[in-house]
N, C-alpha and C positions, 0 to 999 in steps of 0.2 A: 504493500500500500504506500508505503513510504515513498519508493522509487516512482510509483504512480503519482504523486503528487509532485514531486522533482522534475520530471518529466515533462508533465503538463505547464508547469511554471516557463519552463524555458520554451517552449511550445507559445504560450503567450507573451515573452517577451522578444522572441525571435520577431511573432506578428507586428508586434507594437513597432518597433525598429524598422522593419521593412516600412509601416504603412508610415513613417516619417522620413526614408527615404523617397518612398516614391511623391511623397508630399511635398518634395524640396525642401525639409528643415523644417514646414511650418509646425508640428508637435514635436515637444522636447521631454525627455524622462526625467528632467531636472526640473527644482522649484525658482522661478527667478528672481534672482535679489539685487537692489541698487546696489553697487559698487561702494565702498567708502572712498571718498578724498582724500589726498594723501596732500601734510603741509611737513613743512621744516621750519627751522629756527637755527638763528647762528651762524648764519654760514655769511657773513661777512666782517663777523670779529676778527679784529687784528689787519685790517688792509689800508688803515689809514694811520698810525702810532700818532698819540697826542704831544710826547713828551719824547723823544728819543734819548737814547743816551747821549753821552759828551762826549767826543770824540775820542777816540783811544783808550775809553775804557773798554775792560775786557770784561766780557757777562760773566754773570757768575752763576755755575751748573745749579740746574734746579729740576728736582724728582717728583712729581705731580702727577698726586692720584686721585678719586673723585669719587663718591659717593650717593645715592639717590633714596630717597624715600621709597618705599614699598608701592605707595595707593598710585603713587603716579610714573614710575622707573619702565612702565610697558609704553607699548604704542597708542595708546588710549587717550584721549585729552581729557584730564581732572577738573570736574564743577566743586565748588562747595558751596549750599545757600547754610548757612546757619550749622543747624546740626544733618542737615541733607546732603548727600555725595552722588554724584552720579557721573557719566563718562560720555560725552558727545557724540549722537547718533549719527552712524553714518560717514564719519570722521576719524582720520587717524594720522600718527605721525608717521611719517615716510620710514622709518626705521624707531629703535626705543626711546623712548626720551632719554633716558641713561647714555644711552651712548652720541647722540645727538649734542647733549650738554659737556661730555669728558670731549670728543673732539672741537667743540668750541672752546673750553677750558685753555685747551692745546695752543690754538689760534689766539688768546688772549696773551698767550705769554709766548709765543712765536715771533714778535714785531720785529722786523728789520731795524737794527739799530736799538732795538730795548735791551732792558737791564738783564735778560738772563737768557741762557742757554738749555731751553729741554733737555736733560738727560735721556736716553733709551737705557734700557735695559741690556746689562752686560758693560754699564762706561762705567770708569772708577776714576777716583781723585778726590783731591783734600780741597776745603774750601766749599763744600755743593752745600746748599738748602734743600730741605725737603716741606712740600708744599699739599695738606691734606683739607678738600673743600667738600662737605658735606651739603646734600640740599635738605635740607629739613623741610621747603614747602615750595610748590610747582603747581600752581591750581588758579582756576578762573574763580574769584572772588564773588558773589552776589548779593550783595548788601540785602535789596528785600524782594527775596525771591528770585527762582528762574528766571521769570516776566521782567525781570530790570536788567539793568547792562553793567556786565561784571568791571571788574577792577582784576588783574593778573598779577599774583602775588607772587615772587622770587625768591626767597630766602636760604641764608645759607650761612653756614659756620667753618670758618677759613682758621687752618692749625697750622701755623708755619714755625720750623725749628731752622733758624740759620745758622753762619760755618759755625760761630763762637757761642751758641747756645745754650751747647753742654747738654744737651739731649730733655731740656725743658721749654716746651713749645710755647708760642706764644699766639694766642685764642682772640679770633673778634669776627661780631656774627655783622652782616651787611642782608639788609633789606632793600630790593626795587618793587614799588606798584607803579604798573603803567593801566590807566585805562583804558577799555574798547571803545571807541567812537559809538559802535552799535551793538546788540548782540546780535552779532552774524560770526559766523564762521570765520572769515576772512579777516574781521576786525581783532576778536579773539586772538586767534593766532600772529597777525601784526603785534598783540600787545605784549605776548610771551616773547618774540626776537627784542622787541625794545627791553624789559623787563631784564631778560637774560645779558643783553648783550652792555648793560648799566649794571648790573650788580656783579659781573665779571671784571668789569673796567674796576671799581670800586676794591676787588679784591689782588687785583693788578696792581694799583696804584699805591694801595695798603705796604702789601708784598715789597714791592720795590723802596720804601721809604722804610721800613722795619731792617731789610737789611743794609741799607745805605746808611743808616747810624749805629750799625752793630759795633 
């Protein structure tokens, strides 16, 4: 009986298939679903330096790792109204946010002519900083309610241990809100690249001035 049932199954989906080729495609076996949109963020930190360095100084090597919150570290874009969370229908980021924001990270301290030199993994030498940036919050803000037009909050806590340290780091958290002109998609995600790409700068400029009076 069993095989009898097997049998017949494939019997009817052989049918189905045929009567959608000879259809030309018009019946599908699938259910059809919009597509999400795919946005980035970031991808122009570091291509204009505010402050270059002074000529003939030499950067000084620096080990930069990055950290991401849980609710927001996937490809998801994060709402919060109040005590409400939820994740933008239909929307997603081009790759994770996590790794989205470590390669902007990279780009913030890549500048032509800035104060320091990315380490890779595998370089050795005396003198390097090591630079640990946590995001603690990554989320479209919404004062009152979905119905209103968020505010994109950035948050993050920057540990840098530089050369003369002594292996006691030294802690300071930087906050960007940039707001959406609308709550649309588009504006949204404009507000997270401005949001990110100020509280980057902020922990760049921090960075750079901590170790410059060490």
């Amino acid at each position: 009986m069993t095989g009898f049932r097997k049998a017949a199954t494939t019997a009817i989906l052989g049918a189905t298939l045929m009567a959608s080729l000879m259809l030309g495609g018009c019946v599908t076996l699938l259910p059809k679903t919009k597509p999400a949109q795919l946005y980035q963020f970031g991808q122009n930190i570091g291509s204009s330096p505010d402050k270059p360095a002074t000529a003939g100084a030499a950067p000084i090597g620096l080990r930069l790792s990055t950290g991401f919150s849980r609710a927001a570290e996937g490809d998801r874009i994060l709402t919060v109204a109040g005590s409400e969370t939820a994740y933008i229908a239909e929307a997603r980021w081009i790759t994770p946010a996590s790794v989205m924001f470590d390669e902007a990270a990279s780009r913030a301290f890549e500048v032509p002519g800035g104060p320091f030199r990315l380490l890779q993994r595998g370089d050795i030498g005396s003198g390097n900083a090591t630079l640990r940036i946590e995001v603690v919050t990554f989320e479209a803000d919404y004062p009152s309610g979905f119905n209103s037009t968020p505010n994109v909050v950035v948050r993050v806590r920057a540990m840098l241990n530089g050369p003369n340290d002594h292996g006691l780091p030294r802690a300071m958290e930087f906050t960007s809100t940039k707001p959406a002109g609308q709550n649309r998609v588009g504006e949204i995600v404009g507000a997270f690249d401005a949001a990110t790409t100020d509280v980057l700068s902020q922990v760049a400029t921090w960075s750079a001035s901590q170790v410059a009076g060490a």
